[in-house]
Wavefront OBJ file of the C-alpha trace (Angstrom):
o trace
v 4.840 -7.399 -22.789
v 2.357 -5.775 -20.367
v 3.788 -2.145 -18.772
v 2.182 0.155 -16.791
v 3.097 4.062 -16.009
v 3.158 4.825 -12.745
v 3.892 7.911 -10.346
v 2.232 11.039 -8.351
v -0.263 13.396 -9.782
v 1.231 15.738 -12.096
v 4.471 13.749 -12.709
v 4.084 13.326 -16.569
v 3.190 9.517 -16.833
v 0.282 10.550 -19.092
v 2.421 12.295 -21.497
v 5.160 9.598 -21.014
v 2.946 7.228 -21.476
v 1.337 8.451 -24.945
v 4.515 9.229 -26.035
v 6.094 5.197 -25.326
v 2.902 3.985 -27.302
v 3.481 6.566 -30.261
v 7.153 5.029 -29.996
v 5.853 1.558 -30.275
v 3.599 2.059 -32.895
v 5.762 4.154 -35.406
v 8.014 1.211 -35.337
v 5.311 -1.162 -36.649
v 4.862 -2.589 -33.589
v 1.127 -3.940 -31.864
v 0.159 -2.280 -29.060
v -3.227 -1.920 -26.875
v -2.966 1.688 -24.781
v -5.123 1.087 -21.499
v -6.148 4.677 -19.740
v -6.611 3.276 -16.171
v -6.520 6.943 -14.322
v -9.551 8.045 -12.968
v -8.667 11.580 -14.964
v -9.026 9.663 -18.171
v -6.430 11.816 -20.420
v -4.619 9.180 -22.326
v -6.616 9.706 -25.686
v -6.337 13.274 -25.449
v -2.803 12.652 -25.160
v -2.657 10.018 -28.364
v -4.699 13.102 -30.205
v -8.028 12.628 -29.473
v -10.685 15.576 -29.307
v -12.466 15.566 -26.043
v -15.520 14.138 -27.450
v -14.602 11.364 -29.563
v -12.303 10.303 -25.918
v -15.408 10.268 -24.417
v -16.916 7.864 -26.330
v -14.496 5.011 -26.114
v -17.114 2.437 -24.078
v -15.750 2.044 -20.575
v -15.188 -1.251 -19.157
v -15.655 -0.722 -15.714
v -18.901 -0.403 -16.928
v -18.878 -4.027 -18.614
v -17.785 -5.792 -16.340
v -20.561 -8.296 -16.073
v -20.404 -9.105 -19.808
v -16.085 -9.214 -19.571
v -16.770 -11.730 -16.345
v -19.295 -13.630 -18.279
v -17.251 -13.943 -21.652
v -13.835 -14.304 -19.609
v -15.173 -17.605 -17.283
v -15.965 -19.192 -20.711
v -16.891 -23.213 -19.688
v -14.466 -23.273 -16.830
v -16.491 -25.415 -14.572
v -14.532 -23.667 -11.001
v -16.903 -20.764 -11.323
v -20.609 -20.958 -11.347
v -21.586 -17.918 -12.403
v -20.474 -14.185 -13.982
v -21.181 -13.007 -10.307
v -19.115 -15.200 -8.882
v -16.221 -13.371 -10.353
v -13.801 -10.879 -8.826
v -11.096 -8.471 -9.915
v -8.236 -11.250 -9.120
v -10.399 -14.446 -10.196
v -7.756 -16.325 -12.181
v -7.875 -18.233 -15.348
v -8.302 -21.738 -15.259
v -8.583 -24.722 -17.362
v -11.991 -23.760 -19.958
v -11.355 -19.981 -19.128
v -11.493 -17.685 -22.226
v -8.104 -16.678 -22.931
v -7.124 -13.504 -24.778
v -4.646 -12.642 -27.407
v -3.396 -9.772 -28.035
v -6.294 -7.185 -30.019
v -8.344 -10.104 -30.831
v -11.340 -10.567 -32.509
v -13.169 -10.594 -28.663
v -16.144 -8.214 -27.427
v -13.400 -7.079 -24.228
v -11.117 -5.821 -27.255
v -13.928 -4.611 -29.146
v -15.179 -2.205 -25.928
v -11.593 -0.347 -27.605
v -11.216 2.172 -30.242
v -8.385 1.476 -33.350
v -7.390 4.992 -33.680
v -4.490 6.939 -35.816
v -1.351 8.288 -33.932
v 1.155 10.292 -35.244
v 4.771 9.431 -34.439
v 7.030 11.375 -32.287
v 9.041 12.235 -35.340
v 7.645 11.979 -38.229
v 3.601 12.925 -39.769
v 2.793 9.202 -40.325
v -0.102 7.851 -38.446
v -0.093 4.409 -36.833
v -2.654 2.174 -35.652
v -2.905 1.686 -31.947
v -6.071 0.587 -29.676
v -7.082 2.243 -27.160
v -9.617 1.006 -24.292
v -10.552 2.798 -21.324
v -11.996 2.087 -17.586
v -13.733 4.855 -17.931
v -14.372 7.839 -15.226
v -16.724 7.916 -12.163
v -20.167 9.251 -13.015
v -22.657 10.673 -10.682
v -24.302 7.449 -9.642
v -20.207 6.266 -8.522
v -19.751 9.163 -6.260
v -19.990 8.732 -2.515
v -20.469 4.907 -3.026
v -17.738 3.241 -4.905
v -14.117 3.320 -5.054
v -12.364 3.331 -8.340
v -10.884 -0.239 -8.017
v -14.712 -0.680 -9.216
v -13.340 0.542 -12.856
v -9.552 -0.899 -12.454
v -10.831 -4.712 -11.795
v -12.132 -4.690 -15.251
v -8.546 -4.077 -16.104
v -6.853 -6.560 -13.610
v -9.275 -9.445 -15.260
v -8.200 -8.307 -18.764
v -4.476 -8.607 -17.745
v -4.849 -11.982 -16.172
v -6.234 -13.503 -18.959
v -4.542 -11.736 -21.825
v -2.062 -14.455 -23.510
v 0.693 -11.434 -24.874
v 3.015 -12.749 -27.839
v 6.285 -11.774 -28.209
v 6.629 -8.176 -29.835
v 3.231 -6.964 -28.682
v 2.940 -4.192 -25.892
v 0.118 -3.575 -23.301
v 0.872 0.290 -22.266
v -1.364 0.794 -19.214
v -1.313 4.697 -17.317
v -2.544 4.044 -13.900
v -4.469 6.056 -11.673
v -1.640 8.492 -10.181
v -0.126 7.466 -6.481
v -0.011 4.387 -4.692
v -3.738 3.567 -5.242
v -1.989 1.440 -7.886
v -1.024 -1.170 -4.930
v -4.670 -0.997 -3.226
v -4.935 -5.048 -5.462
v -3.091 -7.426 -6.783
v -3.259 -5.278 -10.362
v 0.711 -3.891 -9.620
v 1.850 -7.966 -10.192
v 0.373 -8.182 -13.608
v 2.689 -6.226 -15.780
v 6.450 -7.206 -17.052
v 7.823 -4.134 -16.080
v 6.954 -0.836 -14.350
v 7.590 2.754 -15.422
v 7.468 5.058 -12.307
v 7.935 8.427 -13.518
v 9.668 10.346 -11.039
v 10.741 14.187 -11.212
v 13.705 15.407 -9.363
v 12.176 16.598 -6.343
v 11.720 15.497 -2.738
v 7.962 14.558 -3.730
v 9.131 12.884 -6.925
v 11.821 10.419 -5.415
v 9.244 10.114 -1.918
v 7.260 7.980 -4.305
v 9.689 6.282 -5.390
v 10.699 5.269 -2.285
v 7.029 4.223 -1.280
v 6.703 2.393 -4.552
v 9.747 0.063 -3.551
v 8.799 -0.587 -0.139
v 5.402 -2.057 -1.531
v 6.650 -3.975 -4.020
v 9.783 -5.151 -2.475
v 8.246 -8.925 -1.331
v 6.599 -9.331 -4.918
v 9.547 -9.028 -7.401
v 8.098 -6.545 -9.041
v 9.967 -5.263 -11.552
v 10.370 -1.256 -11.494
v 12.615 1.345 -13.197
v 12.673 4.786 -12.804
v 12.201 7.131 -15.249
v 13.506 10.853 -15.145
v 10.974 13.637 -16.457
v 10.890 17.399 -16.300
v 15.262 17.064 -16.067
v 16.465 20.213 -16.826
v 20.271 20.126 -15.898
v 22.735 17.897 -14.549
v 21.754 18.609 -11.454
v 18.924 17.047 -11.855
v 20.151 13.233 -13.032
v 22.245 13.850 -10.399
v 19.701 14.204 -7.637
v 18.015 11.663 -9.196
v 20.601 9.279 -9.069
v 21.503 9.898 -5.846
v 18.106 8.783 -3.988
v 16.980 5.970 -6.977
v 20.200 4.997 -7.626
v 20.866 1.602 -10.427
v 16.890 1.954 -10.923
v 17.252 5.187 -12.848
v 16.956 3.824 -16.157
v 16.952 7.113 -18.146
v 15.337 10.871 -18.096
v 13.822 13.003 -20.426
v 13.911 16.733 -20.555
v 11.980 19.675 -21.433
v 10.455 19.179 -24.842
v 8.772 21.760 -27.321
v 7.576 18.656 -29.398
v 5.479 17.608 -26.195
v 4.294 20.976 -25.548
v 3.508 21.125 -29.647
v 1.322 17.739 -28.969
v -0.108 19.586 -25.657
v -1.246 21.630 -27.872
v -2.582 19.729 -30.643
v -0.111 20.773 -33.020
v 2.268 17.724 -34.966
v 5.259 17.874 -36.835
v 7.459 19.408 -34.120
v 10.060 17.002 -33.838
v 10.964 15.553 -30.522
v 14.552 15.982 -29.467
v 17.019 13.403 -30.151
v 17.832 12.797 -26.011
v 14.060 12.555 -25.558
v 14.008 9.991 -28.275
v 16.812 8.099 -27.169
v 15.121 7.700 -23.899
v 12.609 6.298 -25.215
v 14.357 3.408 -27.033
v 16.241 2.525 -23.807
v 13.025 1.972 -22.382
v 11.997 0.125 -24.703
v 14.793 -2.049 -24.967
v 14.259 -2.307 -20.760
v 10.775 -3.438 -21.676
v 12.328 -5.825 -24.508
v 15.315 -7.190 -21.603
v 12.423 -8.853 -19.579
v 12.465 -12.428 -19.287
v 8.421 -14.052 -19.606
v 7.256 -15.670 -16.873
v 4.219 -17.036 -17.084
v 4.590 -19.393 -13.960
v 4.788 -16.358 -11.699
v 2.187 -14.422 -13.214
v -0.002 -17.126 -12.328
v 1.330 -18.121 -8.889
v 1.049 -13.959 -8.023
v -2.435 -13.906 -9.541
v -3.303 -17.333 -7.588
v -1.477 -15.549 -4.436
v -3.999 -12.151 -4.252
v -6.925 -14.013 -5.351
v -6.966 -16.078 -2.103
v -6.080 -12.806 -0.165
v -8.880 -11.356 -1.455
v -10.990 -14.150 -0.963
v -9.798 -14.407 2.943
v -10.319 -10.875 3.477
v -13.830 -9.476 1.579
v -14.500 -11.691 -1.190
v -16.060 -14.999 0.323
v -18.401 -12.919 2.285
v -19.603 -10.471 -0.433
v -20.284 -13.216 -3.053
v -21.337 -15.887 -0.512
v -19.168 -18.590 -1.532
v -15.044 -20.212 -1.059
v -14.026 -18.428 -3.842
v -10.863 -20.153 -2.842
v -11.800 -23.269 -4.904
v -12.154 -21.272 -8.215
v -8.212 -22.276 -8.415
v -7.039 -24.430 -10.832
v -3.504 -25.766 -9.898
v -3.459 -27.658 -13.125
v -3.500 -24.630 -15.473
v -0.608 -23.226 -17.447
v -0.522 -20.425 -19.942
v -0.047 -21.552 -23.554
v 4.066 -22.227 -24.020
v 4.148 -23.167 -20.237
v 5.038 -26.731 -19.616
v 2.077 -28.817 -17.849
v -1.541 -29.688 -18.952
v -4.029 -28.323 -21.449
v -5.192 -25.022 -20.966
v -8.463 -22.682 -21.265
v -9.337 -22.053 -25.005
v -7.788 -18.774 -26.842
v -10.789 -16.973 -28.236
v -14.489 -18.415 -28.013
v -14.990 -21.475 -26.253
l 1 2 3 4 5 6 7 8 9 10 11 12 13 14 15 16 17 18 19 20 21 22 23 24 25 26 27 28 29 30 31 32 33 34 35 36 37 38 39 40 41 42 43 44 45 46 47 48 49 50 51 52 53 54 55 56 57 58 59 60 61 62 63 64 65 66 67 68 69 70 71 72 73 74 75 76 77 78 79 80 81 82 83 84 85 86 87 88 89 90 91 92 93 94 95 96 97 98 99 100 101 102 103 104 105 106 107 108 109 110 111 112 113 114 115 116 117 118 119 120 121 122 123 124 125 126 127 128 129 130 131 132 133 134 135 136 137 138 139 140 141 142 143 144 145 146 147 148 149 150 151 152 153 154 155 156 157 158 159 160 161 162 163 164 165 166 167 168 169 170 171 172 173 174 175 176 177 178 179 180 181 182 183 184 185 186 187 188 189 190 191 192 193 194 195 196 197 198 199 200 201 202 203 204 205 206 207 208 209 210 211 212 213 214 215 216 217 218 219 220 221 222 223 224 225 226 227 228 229 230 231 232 233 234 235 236 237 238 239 240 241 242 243 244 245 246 247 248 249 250 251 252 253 254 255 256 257 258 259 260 261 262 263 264 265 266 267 268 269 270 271 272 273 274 275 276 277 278 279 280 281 282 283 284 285 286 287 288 289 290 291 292 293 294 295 296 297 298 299 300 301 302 303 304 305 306 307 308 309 310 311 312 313 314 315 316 317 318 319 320 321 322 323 324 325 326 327 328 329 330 331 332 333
């Protein structure tokens, strides 16, 4: 399953999202955390020192090898340049599995993190877009570093039981491509404020023609008060809350073996079961991806790489388990 943390500046979906993959991964489970804020905090977060968080290669900064290893033999697209952030998969693309033995999954870092309960430490990889750098500033956008994402996403091949835990770049930049459409289920952390449940509100009115799936998650609840605010401007999409927490101010700090609450946890496994509830469908997470590639195409894309990037869709291609005909290859071509 492919999820993504969502929300304003300052909301928590960092924390919330280090503490979902910690979750994951003390139960045994696969996962691939994806730090797709331009304030790259997620491995601090998973326990990282500053420096060795720096070092975790950053794709936006790869994106000409991902493009070149991703288009594999697929005979639609002519070249690595050719490519853009929504270019789909097709029939001889490279497809991806889940932490495979690929150089896109290799740009990550396998790294150690402790459960939320317990001192064990569990594997988990962790890849990065990486932050602007001098030479981005005044002259690109950070959808620059995100598209290396979006192409990951479209041609990752997730099994069942394996997790893709992406924190996004805070506000409704998140909707600026067709990246919002590639993930099984959305976590917009929401506080109970006016600003918290505004987003909320602009969230759904982006979304709303693209059956996107979204579900609100409470942070920062101190009272009852608060779920009931909450409740009363998010409504059924309230999935659950989580309240103040000295274990998350322990791992703020760098300290482990504060134990987090049992409320907190029990959050957590309701959104995981949420996560667990969605039905795969491949079909539309082509069609979408098919859908904003030829917007894109329409609107900026043709003219900046010279050609009908329109034809680089293959009607014919299905993700593996999809009924229909062959598909690209899973690993190297």
């Amino acid at each position: 399953m492919k999820v993504a943390f969502v929300g304003k500046g300052g909301s928590g979906k960092t924390t919330l999202s280090s503490l979902f993959v910690r979750h994951l991964a003390a139960q045994g489970l696969p996962v691939v955390a994806v730090d797709a804020d331009i304030n790259q905090h997620l491995g601090m977060a998973l326990g990282l020192d500053e420096d060795r968080a720096a070092k975790i290669p950053a794709m936006g900064e790869r994106l000409t090898e991902i493009k070149e290893y991703l288009r594999g033999d697929n005979p639609r697209i002519t070249s690595a340049a050719s490519m853009v952030k929504t270019t789909p998969p097709g029939r001889g693309s490279r497809l991806l599995s889940l932490g495979g033995d690929d150089p896109i999954h290799a740009l990550g870092q396998d790294i150690g993190v402790r459960g939320a309960n317990d001192d064990g430490a569990y594997g988990v990889t962790l890849m990065a877009t990486g932050p602007f750098n001098d030479d981005d500033l005044g002259v690109a956008c950070y959808h620059s570093k995100t598209g290396a994402v979006e192409l990951y996403l479209n041609h990752l091949a997730d099994g069942p039981g394996e997790y893709v835990v992406v924190d996004m770049t805070a506000g409704a930049d998140t909707f600026a491509s067709g990246l919002f459409t590639r993930f099984d289920l959305m976590f917009l952390v929401a506080e109970p404020t006016r600003k918290g449940v505004g987003v909320y509100r602009q969230y759904t009115d982006y979304a709303r023609d693209y059956d996107v799936a979204i579900a609100v998650v409470g942070n920062k609840v101190q009272s009852d008060d608060d779920v009931a605010y909450l409740r009363e401007h998010v409504g059924d999409d309230l999935l659950t809350w989580l309240g103040q927490s000295s274990a998350v101010r322990a791992l703020e700090q760098g300290r482990d073996g504060v134990g987090l609450e049992p409320g907190n946890e029990a959050a957590l496994d309701r959104m995981r079961a949420a996560v667990d509830a969605r039905t795969k469908d491949w079909d539309k997470f082509q069609r979408q991806a098919v859908e904003f590639h030829v917007k894109n195409a329409r609107s900026w894309a043709n003219r900046a790489v010279g050609e009908d990037l329109e034809t680089q869709v293959d009607p014919e291609f299905r993700f593996p388990g999809v009924p229909g005909e062959a598909v690209g290859s899973t690993g190297a071509a």
